[in-house]
C-alpha positions, 0 to 999 in steps of 0.5 A, a space after each residue: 230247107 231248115 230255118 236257122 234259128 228254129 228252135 225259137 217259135 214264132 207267133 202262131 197267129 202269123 200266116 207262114 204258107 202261101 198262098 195268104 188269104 190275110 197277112 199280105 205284103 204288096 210290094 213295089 218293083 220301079 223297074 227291078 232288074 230280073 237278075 236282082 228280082 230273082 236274087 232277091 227273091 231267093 231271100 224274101 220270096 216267102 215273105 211277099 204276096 203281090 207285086 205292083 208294076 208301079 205307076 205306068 212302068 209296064 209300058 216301058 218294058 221289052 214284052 219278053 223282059 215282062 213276061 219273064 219278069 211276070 214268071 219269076 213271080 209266078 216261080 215265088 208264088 207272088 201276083 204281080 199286078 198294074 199300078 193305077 195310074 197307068 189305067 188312070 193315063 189309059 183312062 184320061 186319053 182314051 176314055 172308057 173305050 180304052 180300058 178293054 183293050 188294056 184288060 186284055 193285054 194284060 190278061 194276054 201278057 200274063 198278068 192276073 190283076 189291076 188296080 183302079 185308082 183316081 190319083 191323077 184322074 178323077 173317077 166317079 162313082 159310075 166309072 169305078 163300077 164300070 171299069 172294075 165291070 170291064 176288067 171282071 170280065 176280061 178275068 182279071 182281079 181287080 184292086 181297088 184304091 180309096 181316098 187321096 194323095 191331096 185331099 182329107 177323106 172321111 171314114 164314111 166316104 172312104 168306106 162307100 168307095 171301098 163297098 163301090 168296089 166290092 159291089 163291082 166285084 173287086 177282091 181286095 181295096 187299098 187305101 190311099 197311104 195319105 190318108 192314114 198318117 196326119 201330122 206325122 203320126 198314124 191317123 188312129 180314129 180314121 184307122 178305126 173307122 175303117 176297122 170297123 166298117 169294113 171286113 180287114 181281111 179285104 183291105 191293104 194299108 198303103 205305106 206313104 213314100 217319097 211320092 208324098 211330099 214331108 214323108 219320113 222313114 220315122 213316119 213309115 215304120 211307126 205306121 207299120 208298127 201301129 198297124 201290126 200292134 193294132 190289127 195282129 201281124 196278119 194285117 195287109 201291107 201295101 207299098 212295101 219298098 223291095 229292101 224292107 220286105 225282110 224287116 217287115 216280116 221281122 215287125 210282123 213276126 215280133 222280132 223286132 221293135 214291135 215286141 213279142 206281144 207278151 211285152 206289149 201287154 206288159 207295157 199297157 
């Protein structure tokens, strides 16, 4: 279908065909009804990589709604996946021997990825091994979350976590959105840290959100825009809001406040 506007070039540099090994954006489904998912989709659909059942929303789901739900992703080349903390719930009341019986109804439904996370409950070392082990070997993908809605993480341990992860053999880890802005601001030399000790093609910068107390939409962008001038538009991008999928692929692809990068290197 031809594009509007095509006379114009975009960044070379940008990913535009799925599947994207880099360049992603998650986005967050709270509940979206399949007539709005499908809708919106049919927009944004060449724009969204993965899609997170948030929280421990999967269980509140009719299985047929679900299952269809998982199709239409499926139908836009989109990887739903399961938020953390509904392992983390799983995890909390039934201990380890839960978490097989949650891989596999997951795999059963359809669903090729989870996330393992300790916002709510905490893991240790031990347990993120043992856990990714479980779900590898029900055959699902694993995405693997580091640092913390509450407390100040440092790169070095952020880091360990993440390798953790990758050693259990995780594909991907994301890092807890807390952790990336300090005082309003995008937390430059913890951003860099993490650059430098770890292969960016394998990690997702979460966004922050009304989950975290103070955000503000300011704060949301600029960390955006901070991560795509830094890393180039092909930097993954979690927790992305369903109505802000299109204005991010605008920031990524230099058409809006990021500039097209010749005026970037104008302004240095």
């Amino acid at each position: 279908m031809a594009q509007a506007f095509s006379m114009i070039p975009l960044p070379p540099e940008r990913s535009t065909t799925k599947p994207r090994t880099s360049g992603q954006t998650m986005m967050m489904d709270w509940g979206m009804p399949v007539r709005e998912q499908e809708d919106l989709l049919s927009l944004i659909g060449p724009y969204v990589d993965i899609a997170k059942f948030v929280v421990g929303t999967a269980r509140l789901y009719e299985e047929d709604y679900l299952r269809q739900k998982i199709g239409i992703y499926e139908e836009y080349q989109v990887e739903p996946f399961l938020g953390g903390q509904f392992l983390e719930f799983v995890f909390g009341t039934q201990g380890i021997s839960g978490v097989k019986p949650y891989c596999e109804e997951a795999k059963r439904l359809g669903i090729g990825a989870i996330e393992v996370s300790d916002n709510v409950v905490p893991l240790s070392s031990q347990d993120r091994r043992e856990i990714t082990g479980i779900a590898v070997d029900c055959g699902l993908h694993v995405h693997g979350e580091v640092g913390s809605k509450h407390d100040e993480t440092t790169a070095e341990t952020l880091i360990e976590q993440a390798n953790e992860f990758f050693d259990a053999g995780a594909d991907v880890v994301l890092v807890e959105a807390a952790e990336l802005v300090e005082d309003g601001e995008p937390n430059k030399p913890l951003i860099s840290d993490l650059a430098a000790g770890l292969d960016v093609k394998k990690v997702f910068f979460e966004l922050p959100g009304a989950w975290i107390k103070g955000t503000t939409t300011t704060e949301v962008i600029y960390l955006k825009k901070f991560l795509i001038d830094e890393f180039g538009p092909d930097v993954n991008i979690a927790n992305v809001l369903p109505g802000n999928v299109f204005e991010t692929e605008a920031l990524r692809s230099h058409l809006s406040f990021a500039g097209p990068q010749q005026m970037n290197r104008a302004a240095e």
